[in-house]
TIFISE-770098 format. One record per residue (C-alpha): residue in one letter; x, y, z. Coordinates in pm, whole numbers. Layout:
! TIFISE-770098
<tiza 'A' <X Y Z>>;
...
This chain:
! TIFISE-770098
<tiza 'X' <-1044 811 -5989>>;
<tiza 'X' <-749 568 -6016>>;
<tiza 'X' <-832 208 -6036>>;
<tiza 'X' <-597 202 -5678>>;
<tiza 'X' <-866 401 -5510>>;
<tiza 'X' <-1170 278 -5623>>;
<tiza 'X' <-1054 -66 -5475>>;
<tiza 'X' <-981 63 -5193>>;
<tiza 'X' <-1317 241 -5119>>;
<tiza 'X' <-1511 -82 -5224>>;
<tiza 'X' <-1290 -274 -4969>>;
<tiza 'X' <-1374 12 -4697>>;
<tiza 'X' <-1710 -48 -4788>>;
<tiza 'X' <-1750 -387 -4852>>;
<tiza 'X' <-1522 -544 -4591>>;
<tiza 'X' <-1475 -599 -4231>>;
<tiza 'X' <-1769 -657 -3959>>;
<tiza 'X' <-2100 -449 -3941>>;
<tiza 'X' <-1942 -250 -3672>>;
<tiza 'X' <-1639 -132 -3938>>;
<tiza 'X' <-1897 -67 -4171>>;
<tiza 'X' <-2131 191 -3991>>;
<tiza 'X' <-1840 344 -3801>>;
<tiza 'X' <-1616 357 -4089>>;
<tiza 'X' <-1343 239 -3845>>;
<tiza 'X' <-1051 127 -4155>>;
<tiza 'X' <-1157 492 -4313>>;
<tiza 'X' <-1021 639 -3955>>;
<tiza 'X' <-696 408 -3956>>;
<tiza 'X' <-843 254 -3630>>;
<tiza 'X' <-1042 -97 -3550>>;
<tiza 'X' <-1248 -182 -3287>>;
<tiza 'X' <-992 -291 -2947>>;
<tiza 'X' <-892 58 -2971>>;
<tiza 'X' <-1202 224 -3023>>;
<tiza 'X' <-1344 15 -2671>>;
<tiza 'X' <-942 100 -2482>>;
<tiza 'X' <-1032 492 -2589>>;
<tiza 'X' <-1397 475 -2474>>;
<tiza 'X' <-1288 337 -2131>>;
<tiza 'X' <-1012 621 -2125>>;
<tiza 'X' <-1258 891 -2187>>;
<tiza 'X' <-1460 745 -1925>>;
<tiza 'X' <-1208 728 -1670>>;
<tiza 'X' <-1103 1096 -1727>>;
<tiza 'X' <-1469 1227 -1689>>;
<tiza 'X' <-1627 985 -1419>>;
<tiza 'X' <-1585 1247 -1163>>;
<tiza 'X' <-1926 1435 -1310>>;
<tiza 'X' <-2092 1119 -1190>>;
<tiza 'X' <-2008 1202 -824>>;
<tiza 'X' <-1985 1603 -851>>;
<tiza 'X' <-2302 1662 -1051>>;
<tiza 'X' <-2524 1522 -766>>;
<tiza 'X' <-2309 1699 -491>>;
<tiza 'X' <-2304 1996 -648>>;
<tiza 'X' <-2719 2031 -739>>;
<tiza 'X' <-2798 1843 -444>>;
<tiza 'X' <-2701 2207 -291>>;
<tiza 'X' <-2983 2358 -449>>;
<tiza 'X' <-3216 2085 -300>>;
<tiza 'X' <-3219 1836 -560>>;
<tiza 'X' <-3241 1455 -472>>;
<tiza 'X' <-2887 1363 -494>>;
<tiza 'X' <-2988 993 -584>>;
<tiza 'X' <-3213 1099 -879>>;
<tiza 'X' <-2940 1380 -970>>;
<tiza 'X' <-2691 1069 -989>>;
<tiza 'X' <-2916 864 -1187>>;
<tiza 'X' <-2998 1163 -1440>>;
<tiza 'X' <-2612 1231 -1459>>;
<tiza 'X' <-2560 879 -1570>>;
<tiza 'X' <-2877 852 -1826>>;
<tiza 'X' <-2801 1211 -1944>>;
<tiza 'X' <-2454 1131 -2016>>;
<tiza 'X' <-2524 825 -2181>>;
<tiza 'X' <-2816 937 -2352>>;
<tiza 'X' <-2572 1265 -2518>>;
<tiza 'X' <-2280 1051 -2547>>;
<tiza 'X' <-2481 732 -2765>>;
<tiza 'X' <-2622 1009 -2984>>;
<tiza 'X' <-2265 1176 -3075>>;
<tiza 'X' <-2135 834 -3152>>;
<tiza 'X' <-2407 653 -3360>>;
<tiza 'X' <-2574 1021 -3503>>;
<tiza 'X' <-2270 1234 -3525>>;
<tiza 'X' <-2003 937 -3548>>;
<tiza 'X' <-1749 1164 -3334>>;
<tiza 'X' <-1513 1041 -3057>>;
<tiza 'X' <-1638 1300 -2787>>;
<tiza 'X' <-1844 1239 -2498>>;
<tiza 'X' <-2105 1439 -2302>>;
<tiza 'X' <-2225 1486 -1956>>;
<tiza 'X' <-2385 1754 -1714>>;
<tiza 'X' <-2161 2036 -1761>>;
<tiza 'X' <-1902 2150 -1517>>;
<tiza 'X' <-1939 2576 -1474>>;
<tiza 'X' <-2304 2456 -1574>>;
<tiza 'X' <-2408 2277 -1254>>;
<tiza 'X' <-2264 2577 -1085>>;
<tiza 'X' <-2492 2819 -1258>>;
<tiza 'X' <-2782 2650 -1216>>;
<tiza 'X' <-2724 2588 -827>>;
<tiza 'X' <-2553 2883 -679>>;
<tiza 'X' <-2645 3159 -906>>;
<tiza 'X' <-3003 3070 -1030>>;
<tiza 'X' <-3163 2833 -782>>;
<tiza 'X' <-2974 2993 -430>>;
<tiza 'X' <-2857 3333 -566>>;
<tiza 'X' <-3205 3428 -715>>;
<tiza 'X' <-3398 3193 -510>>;
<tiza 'X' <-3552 3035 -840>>;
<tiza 'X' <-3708 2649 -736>>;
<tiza 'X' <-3515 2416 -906>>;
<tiza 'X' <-3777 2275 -1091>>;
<tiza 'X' <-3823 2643 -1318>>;
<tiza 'X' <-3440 2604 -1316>>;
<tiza 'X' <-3506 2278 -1472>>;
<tiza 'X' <-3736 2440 -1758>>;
<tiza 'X' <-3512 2677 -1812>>;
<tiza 'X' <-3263 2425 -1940>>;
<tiza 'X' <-3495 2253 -2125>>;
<tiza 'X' <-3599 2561 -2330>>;
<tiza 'X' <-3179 2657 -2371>>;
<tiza 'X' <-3175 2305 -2532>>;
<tiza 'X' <-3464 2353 -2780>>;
<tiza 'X' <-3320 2724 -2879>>;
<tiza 'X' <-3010 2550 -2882>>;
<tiza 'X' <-3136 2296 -3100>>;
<tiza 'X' <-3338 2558 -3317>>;
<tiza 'X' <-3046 2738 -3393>>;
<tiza 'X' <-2787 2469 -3474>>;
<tiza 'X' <-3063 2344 -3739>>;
<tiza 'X' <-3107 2734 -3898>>;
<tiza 'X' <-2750 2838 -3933>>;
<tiza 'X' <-2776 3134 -3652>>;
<tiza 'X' <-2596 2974 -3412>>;
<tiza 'X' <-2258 3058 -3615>>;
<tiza 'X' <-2396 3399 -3667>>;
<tiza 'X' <-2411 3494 -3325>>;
<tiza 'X' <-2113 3284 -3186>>;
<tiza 'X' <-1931 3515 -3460>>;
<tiza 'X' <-2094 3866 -3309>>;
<tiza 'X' <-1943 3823 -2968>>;
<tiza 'X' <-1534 3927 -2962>>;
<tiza 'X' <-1312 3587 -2905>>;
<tiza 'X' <-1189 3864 -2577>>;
<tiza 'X' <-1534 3796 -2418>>;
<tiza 'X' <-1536 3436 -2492>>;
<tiza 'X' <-1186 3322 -2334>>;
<tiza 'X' <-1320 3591 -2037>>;
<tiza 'X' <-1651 3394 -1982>>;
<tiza 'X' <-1423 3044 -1974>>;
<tiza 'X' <-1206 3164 -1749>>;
<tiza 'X' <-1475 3379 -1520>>;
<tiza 'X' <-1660 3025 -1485>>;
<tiza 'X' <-1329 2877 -1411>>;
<tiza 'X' <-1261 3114 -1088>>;
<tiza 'X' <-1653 3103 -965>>;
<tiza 'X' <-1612 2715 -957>>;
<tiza 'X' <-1285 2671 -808>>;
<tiza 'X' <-1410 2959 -537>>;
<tiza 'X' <-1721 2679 -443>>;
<tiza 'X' <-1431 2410 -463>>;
<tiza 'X' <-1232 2669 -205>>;
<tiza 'X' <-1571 2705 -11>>;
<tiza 'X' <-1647 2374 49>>;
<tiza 'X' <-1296 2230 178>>;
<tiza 'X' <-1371 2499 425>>;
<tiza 'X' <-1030 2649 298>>;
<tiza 'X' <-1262 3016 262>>;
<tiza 'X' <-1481 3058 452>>;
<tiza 'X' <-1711 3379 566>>;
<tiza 'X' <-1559 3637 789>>;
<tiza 'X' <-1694 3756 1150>>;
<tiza 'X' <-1998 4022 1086>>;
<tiza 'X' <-1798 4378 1064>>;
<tiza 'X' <-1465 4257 932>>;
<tiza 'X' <-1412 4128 577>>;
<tiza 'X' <-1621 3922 331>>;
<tiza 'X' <-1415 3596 344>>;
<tiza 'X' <-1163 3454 546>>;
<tiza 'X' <-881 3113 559>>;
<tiza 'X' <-1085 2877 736>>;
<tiza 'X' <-980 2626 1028>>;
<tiza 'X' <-687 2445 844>>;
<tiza 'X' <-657 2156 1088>>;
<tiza 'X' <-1023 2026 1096>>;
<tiza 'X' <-1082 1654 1000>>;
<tiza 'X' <-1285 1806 647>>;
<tiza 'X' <-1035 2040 528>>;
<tiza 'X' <-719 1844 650>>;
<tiza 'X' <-942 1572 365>>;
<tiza 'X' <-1002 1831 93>>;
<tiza 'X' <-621 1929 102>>;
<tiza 'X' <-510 1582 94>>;
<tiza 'X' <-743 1515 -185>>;
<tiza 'X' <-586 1840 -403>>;
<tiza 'X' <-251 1757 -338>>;
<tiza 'X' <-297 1377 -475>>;
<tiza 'X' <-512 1471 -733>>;
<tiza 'X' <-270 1764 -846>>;
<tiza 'X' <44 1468 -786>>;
<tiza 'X' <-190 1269 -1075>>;
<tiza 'X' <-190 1526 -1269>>;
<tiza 'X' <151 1630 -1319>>;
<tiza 'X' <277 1279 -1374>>;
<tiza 'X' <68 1272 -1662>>;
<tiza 'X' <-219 967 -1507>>;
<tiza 'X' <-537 971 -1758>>;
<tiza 'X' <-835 1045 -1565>>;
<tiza 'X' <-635 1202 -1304>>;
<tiza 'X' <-956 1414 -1124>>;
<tiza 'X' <-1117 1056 -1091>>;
<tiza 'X' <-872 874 -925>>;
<tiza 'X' <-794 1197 -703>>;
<tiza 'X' <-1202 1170 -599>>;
<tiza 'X' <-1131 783 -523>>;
<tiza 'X' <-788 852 -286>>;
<tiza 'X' <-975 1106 -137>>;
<tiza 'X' <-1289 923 -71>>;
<tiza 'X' <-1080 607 36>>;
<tiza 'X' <-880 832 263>>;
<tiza 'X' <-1233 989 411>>;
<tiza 'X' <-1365 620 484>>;
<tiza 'X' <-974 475 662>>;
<tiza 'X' <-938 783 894>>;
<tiza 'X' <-1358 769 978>>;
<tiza 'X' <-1454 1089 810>>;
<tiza 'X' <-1709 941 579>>;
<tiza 'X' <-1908 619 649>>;
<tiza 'X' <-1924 394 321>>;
<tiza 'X' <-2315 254 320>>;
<tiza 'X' <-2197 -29 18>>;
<tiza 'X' <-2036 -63 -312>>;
<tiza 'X' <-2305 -212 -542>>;
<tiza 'X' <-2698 -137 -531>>;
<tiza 'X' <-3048 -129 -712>>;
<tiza 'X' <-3069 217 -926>>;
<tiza 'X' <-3223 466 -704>>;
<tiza 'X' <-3572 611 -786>>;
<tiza 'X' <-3538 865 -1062>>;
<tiza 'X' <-3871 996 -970>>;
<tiza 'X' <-3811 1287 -761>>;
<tiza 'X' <-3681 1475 -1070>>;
<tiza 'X' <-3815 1294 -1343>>;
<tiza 'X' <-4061 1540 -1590>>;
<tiza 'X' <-4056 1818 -1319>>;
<tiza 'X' <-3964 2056 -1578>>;
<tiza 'X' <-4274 2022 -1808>>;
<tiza 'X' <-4470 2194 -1494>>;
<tiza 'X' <-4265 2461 -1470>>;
<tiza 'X' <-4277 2580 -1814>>;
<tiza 'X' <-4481 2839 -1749>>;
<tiza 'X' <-4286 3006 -1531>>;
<tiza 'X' <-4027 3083 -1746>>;
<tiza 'X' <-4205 3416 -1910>>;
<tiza 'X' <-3981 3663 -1668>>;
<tiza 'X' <-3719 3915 -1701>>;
<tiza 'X' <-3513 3677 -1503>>;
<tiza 'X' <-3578 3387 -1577>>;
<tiza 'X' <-3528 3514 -1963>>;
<tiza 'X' <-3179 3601 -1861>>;
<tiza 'X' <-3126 3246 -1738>>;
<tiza 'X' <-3217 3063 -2033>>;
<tiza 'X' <-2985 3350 -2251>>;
<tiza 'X' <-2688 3246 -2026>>;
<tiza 'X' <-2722 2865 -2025>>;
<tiza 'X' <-2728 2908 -2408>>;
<tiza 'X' <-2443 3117 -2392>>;
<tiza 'X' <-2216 2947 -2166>>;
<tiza 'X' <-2317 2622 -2381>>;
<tiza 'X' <-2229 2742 -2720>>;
<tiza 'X' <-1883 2827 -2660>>;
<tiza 'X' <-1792 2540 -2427>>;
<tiza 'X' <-1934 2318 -2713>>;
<tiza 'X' <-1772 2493 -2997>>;
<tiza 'X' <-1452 2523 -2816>>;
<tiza 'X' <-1455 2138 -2709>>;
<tiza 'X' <-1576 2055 -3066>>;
<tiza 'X' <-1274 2231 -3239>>;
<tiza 'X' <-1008 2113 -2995>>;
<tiza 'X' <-1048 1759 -2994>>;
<tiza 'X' <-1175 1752 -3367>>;
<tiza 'X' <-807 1882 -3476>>;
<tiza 'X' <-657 1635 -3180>>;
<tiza 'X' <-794 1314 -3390>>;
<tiza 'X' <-711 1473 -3728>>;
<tiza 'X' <-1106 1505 -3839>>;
<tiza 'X' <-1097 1879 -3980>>;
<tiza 'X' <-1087 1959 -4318>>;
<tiza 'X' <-846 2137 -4503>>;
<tiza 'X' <-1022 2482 -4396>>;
<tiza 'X' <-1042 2348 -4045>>;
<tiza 'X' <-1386 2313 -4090>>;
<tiza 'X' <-1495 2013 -3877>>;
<tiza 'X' <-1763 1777 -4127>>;
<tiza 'X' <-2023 1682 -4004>>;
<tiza 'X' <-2017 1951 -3732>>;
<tiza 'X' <-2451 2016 -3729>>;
<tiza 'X' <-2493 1646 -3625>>;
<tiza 'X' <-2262 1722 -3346>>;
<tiza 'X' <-2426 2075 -3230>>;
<tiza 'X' <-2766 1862 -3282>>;
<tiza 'X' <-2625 1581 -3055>>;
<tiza 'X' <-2547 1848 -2827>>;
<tiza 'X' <-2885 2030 -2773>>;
<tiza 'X' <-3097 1730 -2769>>;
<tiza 'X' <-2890 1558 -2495>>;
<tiza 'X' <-2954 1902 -2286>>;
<tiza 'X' <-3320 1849 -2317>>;
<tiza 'X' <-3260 1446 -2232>>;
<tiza 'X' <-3082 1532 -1937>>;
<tiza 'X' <-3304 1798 -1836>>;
<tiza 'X' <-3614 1549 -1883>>;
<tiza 'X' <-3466 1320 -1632>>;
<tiza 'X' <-3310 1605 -1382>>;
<tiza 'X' <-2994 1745 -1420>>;
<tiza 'X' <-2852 2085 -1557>>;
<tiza 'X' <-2727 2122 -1925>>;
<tiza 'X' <-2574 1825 -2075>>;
<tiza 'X' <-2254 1924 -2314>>;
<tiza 'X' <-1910 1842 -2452>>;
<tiza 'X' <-1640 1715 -2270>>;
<tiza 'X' <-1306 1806 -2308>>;
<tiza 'X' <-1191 1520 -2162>>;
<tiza 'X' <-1250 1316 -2467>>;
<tiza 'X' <-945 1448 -2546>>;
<tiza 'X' <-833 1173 -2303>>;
<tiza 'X' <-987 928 -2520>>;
<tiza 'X' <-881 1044 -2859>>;
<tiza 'X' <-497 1052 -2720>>;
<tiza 'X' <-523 648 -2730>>;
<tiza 'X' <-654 578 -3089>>;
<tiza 'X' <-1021 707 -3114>>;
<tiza 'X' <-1115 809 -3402>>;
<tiza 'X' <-1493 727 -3438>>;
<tiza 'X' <-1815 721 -3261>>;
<tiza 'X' <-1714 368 -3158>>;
<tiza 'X' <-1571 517 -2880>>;
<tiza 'X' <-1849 705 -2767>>;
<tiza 'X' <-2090 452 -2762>>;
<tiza 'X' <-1882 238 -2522>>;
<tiza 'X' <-1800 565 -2303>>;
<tiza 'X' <-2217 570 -2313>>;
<tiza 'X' <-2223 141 -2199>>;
<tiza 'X' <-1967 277 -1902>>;
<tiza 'X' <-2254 546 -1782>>;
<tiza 'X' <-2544 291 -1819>>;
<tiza 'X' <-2302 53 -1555>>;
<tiza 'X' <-2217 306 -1362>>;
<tiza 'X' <-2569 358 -1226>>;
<tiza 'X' <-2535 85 -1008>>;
<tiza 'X' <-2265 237 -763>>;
<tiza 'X' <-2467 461 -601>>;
<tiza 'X' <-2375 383 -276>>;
<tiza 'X' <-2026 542 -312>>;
<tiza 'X' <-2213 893 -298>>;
<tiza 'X' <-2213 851 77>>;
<tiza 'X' <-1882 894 144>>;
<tiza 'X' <-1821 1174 -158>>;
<tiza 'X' <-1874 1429 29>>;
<tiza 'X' <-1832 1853 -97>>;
<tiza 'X' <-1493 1789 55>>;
<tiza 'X' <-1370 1510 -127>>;
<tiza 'X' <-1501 1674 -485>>;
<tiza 'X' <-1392 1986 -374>>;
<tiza 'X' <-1022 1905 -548>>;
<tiza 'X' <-1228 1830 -864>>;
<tiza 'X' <-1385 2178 -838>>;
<tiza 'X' <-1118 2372 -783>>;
<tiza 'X' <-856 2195 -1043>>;
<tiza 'X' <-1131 2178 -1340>>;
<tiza 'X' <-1137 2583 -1227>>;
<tiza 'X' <-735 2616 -1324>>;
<tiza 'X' <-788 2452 -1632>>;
<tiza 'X' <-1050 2649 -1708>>;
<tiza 'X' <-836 2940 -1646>>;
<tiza 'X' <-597 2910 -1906>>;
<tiza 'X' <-779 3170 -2124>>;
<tiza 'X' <-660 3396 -1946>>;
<tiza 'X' <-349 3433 -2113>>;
<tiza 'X' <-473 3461 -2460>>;
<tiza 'X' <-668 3770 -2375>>;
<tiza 'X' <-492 4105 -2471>>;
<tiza 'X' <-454 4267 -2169>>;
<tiza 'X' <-253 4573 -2334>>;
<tiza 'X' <-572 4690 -2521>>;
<tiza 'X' <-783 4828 -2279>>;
<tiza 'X' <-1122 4800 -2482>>;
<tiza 'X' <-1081 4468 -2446>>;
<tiza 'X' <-921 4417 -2123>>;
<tiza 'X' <-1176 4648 -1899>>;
<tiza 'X' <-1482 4434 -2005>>;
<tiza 'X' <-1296 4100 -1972>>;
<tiza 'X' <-1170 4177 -1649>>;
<tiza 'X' <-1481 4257 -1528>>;
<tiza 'X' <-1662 3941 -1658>>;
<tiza 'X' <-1396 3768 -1495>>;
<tiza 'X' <-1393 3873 -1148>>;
<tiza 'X' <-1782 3949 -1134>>;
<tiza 'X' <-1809 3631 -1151>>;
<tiza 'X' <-1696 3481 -846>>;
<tiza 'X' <-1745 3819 -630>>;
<tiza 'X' <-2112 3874 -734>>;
<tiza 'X' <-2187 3435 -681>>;
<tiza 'X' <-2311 3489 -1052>>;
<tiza 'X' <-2206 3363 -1407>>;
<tiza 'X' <-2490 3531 -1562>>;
<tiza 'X' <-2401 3867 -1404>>;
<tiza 'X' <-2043 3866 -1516>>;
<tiza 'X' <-2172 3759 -1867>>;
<tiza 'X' <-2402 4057 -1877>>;
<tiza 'X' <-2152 4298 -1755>>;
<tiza 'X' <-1887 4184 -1989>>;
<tiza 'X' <-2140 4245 -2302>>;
<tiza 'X' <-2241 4552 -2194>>;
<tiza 'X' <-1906 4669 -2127>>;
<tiza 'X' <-1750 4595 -2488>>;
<tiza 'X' <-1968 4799 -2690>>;
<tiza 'X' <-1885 5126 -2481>>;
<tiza 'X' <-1534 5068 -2425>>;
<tiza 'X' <-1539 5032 -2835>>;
<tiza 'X' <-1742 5357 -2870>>;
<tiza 'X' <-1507 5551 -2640>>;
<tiza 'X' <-1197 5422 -2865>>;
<tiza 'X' <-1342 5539 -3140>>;
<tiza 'X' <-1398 5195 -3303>>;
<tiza 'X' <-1761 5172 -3334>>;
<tiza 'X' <-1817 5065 -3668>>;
<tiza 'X' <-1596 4711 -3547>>;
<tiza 'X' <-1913 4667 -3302>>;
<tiza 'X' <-2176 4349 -3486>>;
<tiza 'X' <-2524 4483 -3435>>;
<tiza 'X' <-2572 4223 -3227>>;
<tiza 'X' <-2371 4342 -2944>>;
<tiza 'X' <-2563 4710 -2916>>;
<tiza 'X' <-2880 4493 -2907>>;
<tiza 'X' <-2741 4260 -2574>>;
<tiza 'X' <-2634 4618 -2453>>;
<tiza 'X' <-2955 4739 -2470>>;
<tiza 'X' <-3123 4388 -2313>>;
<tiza 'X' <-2894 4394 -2041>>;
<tiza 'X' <-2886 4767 -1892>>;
<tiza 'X' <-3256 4709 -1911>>;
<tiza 'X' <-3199 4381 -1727>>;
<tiza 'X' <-2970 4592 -1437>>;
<tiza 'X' <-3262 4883 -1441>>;
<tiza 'X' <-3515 4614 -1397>>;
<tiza 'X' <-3318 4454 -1117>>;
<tiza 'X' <-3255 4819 -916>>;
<tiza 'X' <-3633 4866 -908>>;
């Protein structure tokens, strides 16, 4: 090693404050006032979930106070063990597409209580955890055609921005005897708010604002309270009780040894190993921290991170806990290190103390959220190749099931069963990983099981 560079490791190593040293933060070509501006930036761009997590579970009878509380601790909780375990510059929270699942398909689609629901995210995270320890999470991320993948992103994308639709009161359900849906009432007080808060929040976006969704949920809420749509009950409070969800999963265990609920737990784990690899990847290459092969170091910690913040967060009461894109956000003003994670975390741990804003953020004012996450969601859509049919039919379908069935986990399970066949009938069998016949073979069971 030249004498040039073994000076300058021994300075890396030797100098600056204990903070430089365990973050490595001269290493990264950063220091610490821009590792705390990036952590508030990622904050900023993902302190919507704080308000939209408990709105949107607090659907499938959840305490919306101990939702809020478990988003907060959960995200905190994931986000602390990136940054200090992982030493990454991404950020975690209760999963948008997620939340979704676990309310309107699992909990009010198959009338599941929400405590089960609960267990069943608890025992994704342990799998999840299980396999990012053995190796087999690559193995099966690899199995399943990068087709169905962008298709399950973008079906999750549609189902969400459909609830976002739903509850501006923009759609709404037709008259008995005509069609399924219909525009809703345009010029009520709640929908005349949901448009005004899509419009602003889509004005933020396109000039460019960082955390753009979060300052469209605090126009819109602001906007509510002025015109005397929503009554605001405070700013600044005591941390509600936690105790209404707290441990409820642990008594629900048991319950978990079904068909369906077997399903659930497959999907969560699905859904959650693509958003996090995907996530992972993207803002890993954004901050310059792959290797050579594009491998991403250290990339176990993260997946580790990942499942045990699930598990956290489903401990305390929300849905599963994963990466967030928009650290992205974060990494886009200098962060580099886990630095600015663990100051995104300190933001959560304040943030518990504004519960009294959930009063006036109503479905309506995170409805913009909802339904502008959806279109970025979307954007897999056009790297899907629609020309070749085998892998167009079965993407198609997991798309639109999706939001026409009210379930993630059915368009998943169509999708997978799809592929193989349409691959048989081209004649291209032998390009099919065993894995995929043996998901064929769970799922038609799973539809036979379901038409009993």
């Amino acid at each position: 090693m030249p004498e040039q560079t073994r000076n300058r490791t021994r300075e890396t190593a030797s100098g600056g404050s204990p903070l430089e040293r365990f973050f490595r933060l001269r290493e990264h070509g950063t220091d610490v006032r821009t590792e705390l501006v990036a952590g508030l930036t990622t904050f900023l761009a993902m302190a919507y979930i704080v308000f939209v997590n408990p709105d949107v579970l607090g659907a499938a009878g959840l305490d919306t106070g101990a939702v809020f509380v478990a988003t907060c601790l959960a995200a905190a909780l994931g986000t602390l063990i990136m940054g200090l375990y992982a030493n990454f510059p991404i950020a975690q929270a209760p999963g948008m597409g997620l939340n979704a699942f676990f309310a309107y398909t699992v909990v009010i689609g198959l009338g599941v209580p929400w405590e089960t629901a609960l267990a069943g995210t608890f025992v994704s995270g342990v799998l999840f955890l299980v396999l990012a320890l053995t190796g087999v999470r690559e193995a099966v991320i690899n199995a399943i055609p990068l087709q169905l993948k962008l298709a399950v992103g973008a079906g999750i994308g549609l189902f969400i921005a459909f609830i976002g639709l739903k509850n501006a009161g923009i759609v709404v359900e037709a008259a008995p005897g005509t069609t399924v849906v219909e525009l809703g009432d345009l010029g009520t007080p709640t929908t005349l708010l949901a448009i005004f808060g899509i419009l602003v929040t889509c004005l933020f976006l396109m000039r460019g604002l960082r955390g753009a969704i979060f300052y469209g949920i605090v126009a819109t809420a602001l906007a509510g309270v002025v015109f005397g749509i929503n009554d605001l009950a405070g700013v600044v409070a005591p941390v509600p009780s936690l105790s209404p969800t707290l441990g409820a999963a642990f008594g629900a265990l048991p319950e978990l040894l079904t068909v369906q609920m077997l399903v659930v737990v497959f999907t969560m784990l699905f859904v959650d190993f693509f958003d996090t690899a995907g996530t992972l990847i993207a803002v890993s290459n954004q901050a310059g921290l792959l290797d050579e092969q594009g491998r991403l170091p250290r990339a176990n910690r993260a997946l580790v991170s990942d499942s045990v913040a699930t598990m956290g967060g489903a401990m305390l009461g929300t849905s599963t806990t994963t990466s967030y894109i928009e650290s992205s956000a974060g990494v886009g003003t200098g962060g580099r290190t886990g630095l600015t994670s663990v100051s995104t975390a300190a933001l959560f741990l304040l943030a518990l103390f504004f519960s009294p804003l959930l009063s006036i953020v109503s479905g309506e004012v995170t409805a913009a959220a909802l339904i502008l996450v959806g279109v970025m969601m979307a954007r897999g859509l056009g790297q899907i190749e629609w020309d070749r049919l085998e892998y167009a039919i079965p993407a198609f379908v997991t798309v639109v099931a999706m939001p026409l069935t009210y379930s993630i986990a059915t368009g998943i399970a169509l999708g997978l069963l799809l592929f193989p066949l349409m691959m048989l009938f081209k004649g291209r069998v032998r390009e099919v990983h065993p894995v995929m016949w043996v998901l064929l073979v769970a799922f038609a069971a799973y539809f036979l099981w379901l038409a009993e």
